[in-house]
matplotlib code that plots the C-alpha trace (Angstrom):
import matplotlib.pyplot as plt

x = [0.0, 3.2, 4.5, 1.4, 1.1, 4.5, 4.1, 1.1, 2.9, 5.8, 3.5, 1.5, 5.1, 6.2, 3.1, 2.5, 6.1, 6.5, 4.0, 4.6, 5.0, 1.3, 1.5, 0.6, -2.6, -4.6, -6.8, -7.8, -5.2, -2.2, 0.0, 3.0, 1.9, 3.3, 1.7, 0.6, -0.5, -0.4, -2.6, -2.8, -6.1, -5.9, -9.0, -10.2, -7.3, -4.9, -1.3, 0.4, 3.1, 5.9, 7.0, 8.6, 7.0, 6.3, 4.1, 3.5, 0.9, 1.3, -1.6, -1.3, 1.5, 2.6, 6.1, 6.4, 9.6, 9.5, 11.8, 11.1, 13.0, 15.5, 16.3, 14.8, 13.3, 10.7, 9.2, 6.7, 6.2, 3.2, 0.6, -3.2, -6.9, -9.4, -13.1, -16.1, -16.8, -12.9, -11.9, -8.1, -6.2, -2.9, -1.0, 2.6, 5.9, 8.4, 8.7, 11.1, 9.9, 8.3, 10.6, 9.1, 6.3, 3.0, 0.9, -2.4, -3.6, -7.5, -8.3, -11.0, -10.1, -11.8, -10.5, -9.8, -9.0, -5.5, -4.8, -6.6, -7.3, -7.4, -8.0, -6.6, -9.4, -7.7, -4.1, -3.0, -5.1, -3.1, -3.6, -7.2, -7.1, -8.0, -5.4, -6.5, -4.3, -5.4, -3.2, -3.8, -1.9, -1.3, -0.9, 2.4, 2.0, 2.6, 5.1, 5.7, 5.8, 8.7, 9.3, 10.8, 7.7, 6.8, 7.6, 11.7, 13.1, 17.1, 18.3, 22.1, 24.5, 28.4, 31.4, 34.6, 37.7, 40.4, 40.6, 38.4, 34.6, 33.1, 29.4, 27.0, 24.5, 21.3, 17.4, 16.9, 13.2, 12.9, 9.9, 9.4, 5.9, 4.9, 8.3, 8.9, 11.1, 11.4, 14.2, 14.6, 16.8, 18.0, 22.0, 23.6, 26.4, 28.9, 30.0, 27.9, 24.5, 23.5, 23.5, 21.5, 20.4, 17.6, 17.6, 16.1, 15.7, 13.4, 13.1, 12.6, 13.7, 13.8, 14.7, 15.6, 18.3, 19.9, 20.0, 18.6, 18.8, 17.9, 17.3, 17.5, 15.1, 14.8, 17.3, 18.6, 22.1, 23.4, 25.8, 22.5, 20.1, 19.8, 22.5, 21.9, 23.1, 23.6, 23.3, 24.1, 21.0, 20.7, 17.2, 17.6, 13.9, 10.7, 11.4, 14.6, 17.5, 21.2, 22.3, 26.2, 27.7, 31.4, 33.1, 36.7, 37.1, 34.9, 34.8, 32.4, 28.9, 26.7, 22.8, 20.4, 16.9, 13.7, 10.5, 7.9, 4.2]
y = [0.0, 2.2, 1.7, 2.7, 5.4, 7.0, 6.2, 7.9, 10.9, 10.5, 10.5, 13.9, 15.4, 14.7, 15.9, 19.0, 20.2, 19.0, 21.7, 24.8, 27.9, 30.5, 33.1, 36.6, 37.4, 39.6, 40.8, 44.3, 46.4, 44.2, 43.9, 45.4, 48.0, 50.1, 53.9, 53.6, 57.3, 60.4, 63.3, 66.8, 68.8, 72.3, 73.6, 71.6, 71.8, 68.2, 68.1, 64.4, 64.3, 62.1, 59.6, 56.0, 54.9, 51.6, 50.8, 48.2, 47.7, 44.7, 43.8, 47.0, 49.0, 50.6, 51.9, 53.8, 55.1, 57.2, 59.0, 61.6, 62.5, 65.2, 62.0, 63.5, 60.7, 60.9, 58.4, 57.7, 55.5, 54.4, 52.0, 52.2, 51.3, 50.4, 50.3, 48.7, 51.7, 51.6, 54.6, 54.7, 56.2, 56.4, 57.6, 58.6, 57.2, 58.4, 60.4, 62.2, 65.6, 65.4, 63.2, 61.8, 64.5, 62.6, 63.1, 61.8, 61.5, 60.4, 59.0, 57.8, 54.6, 52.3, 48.8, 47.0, 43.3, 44.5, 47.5, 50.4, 54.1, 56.8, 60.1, 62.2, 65.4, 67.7, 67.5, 71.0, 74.6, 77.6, 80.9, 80.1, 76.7, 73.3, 71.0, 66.8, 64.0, 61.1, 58.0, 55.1, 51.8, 48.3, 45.2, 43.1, 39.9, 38.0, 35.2, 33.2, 34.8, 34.9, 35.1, 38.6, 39.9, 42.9, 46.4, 47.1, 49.8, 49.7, 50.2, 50.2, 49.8, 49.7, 49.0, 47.1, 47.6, 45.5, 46.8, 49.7, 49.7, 52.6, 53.8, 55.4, 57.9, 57.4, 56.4, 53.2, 51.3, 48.6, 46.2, 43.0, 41.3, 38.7, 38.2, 42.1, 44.4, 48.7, 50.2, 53.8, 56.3, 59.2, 59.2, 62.0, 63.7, 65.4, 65.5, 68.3, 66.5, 69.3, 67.8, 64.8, 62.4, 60.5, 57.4, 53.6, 50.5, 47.8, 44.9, 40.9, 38.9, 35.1, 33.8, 30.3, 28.7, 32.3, 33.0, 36.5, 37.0, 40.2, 41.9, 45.6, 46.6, 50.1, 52.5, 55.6, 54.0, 53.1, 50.7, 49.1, 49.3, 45.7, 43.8, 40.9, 40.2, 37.2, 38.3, 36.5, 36.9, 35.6, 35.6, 36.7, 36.1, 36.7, 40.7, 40.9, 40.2, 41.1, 40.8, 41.4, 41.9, 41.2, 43.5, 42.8, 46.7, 48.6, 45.5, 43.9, 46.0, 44.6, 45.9, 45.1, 45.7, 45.7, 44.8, 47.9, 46.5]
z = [0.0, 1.1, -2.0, -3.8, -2.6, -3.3, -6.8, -6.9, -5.5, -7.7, -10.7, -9.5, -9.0, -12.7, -14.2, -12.4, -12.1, -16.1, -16.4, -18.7, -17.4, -17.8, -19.5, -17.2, -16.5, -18.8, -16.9, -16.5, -18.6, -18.3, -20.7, -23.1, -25.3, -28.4, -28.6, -32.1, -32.0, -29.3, -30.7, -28.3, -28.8, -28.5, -27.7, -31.0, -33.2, -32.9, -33.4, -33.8, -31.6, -33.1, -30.5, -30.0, -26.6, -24.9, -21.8, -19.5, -17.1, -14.4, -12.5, -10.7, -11.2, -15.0, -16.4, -20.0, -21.6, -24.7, -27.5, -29.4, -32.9, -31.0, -28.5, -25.5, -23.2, -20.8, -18.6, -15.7, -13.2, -10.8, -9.7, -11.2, -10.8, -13.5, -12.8, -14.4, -16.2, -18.0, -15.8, -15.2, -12.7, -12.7, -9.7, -10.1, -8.1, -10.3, -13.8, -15.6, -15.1, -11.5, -10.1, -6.7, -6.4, -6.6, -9.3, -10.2, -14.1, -14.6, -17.9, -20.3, -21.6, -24.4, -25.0, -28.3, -29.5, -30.3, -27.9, -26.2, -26.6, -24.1, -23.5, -20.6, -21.1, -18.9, -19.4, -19.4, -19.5, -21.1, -21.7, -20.9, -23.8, -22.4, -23.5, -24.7, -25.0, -26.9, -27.2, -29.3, -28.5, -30.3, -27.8, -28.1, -28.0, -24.2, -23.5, -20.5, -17.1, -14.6, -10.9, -12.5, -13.4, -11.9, -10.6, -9.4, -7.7, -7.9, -4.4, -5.0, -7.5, -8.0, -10.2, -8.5, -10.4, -8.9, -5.2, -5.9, -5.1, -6.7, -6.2, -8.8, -8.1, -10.1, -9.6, -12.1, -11.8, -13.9, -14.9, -16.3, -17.7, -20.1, -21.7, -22.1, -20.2, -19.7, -17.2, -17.0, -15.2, -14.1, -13.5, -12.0, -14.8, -12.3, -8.6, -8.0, -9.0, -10.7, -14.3, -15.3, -18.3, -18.7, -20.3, -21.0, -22.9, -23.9, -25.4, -24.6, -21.7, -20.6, -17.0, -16.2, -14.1, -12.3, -16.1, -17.3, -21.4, -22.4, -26.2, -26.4, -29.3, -28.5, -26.1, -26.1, -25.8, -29.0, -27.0, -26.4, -28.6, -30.6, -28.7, -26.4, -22.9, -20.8, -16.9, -13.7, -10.9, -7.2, -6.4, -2.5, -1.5, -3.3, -3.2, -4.3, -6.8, -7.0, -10.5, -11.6, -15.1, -16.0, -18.4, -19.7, -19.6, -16.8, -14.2, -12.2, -11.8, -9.1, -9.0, -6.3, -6.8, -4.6, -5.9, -5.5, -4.3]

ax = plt.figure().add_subplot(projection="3d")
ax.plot(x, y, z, "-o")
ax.set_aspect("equal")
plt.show()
């Protein structure tokens, strides 16, 4: 009967840890998306903005990055709520412009098979002329989800270089979804910390065996933007990850990252 029994475990074991991984949950808005479109009204009269910008919204929190033709990038940050009535709020941790002021953007949202529109109605009044923003974005398609997936906040990072430990000053959050990945940044130029870049990438990621392979498809970095990269992460917990990169030139970099909830 003993011995019954164990096979019967044995057998549940192989099927269900045999079993391939799910893809994320679709629920609500989540999801990787490509802004197809971003039109401002000005009291009636639209402009097309021309942008490169991609968002992802996890089950609760969102990240986007964008471009724009003179190679200015702007970001934001934040966790959200969708009701039954496609209302989305968005409510800001970090963005490019506003840094760590919190900021809270109601908008008008109306899904599609292979996207979403939405409308943020009052985005800006000047000189007495309501200002619209209307967005129109196309849905990339999932893959298989990760322990990654999710919302990051880097909490320290630094080069070693022989005997040498040096730290870099910057505010990187990074997020993962669905086979997808955005990380954006704001690194400090001078000793002073009064100059600053912004910048990001994104592309596709898998995550197996401590193993994180990443594709840069778009980036402000042209040493980036479409090379691959094989990274070493410890998983220290559920909430966070310490992930180091070897270069033949610049050294060791060590990041450690905390997952935002």
């Amino acid at each position: 009967m003993n011995k019954i029994l164990v096979f019967a475990a044995l057998f549940s074991f192989l099927i269900f840890g045999c079993k391939k991984k799910e893809k994320p949950s679709e629920a609500g808005l989540s999801g990787v998306y490509e802004l197809e479109k971003q039109v401002l009204d000005r009291g009636g009269k639209d402009s097309v903005i021309k942008r490169t910008q991609i968002k992802i919204y996890t089950d609760h929190n969102y990240l986007y990055a964008s471009i724009v033709p003179d190679s200015s990038v702007g970001f934001g940050v934040g966790t959200y709520t969708l009701d039954s009535a496609n209302r989305l709020k968005e409510h800001s941790i970090y963005t490019s412009r506003a840094l760590d002021s919190s900021l809270t953007y109601n908008l008008e949202v109306t899904k599609k098979p292979d996207g979403y529109s939405q409308v943020i109605p009052d985005f800006a009044t000047v000189k007495g002329i309501k200002y619209a923003l209307k967005e129109d974005y196309k849905k990339l398609p999932p893959a298989d989800s990760s322990v990654l997936d999710g919302l990051w906040k880097m909490e320290k990072t630094y080069t070693i270089k022989g005997k040498d430990t040096i730290p870099t000053d910057v505010t990187q959050y990074k997020i993962f979804w669905g086979g997808h990945f955005i990380f954006v940044h704001r690194l400090a130029q001078n000793k002073e910390k009064t100059i600053f870049k912004n910048g990001f990438g994104t592309g596709v990621f898998t995550f197996s065996n401590d193993t994180l392979r990443e594709e840069e498809q778009i980036s402000n970095y042209r040493l980036l933007q479409g090379n691959k990269f094989t990274v070493k992460v410890t998983m220290n917990g559920h909430d966070q990850y310490t992930q180091v990169i070897n270069s033949a030139t610049n050294g060791q970099s060590v990041e450690i990252y905390k997952r935002v909830k």
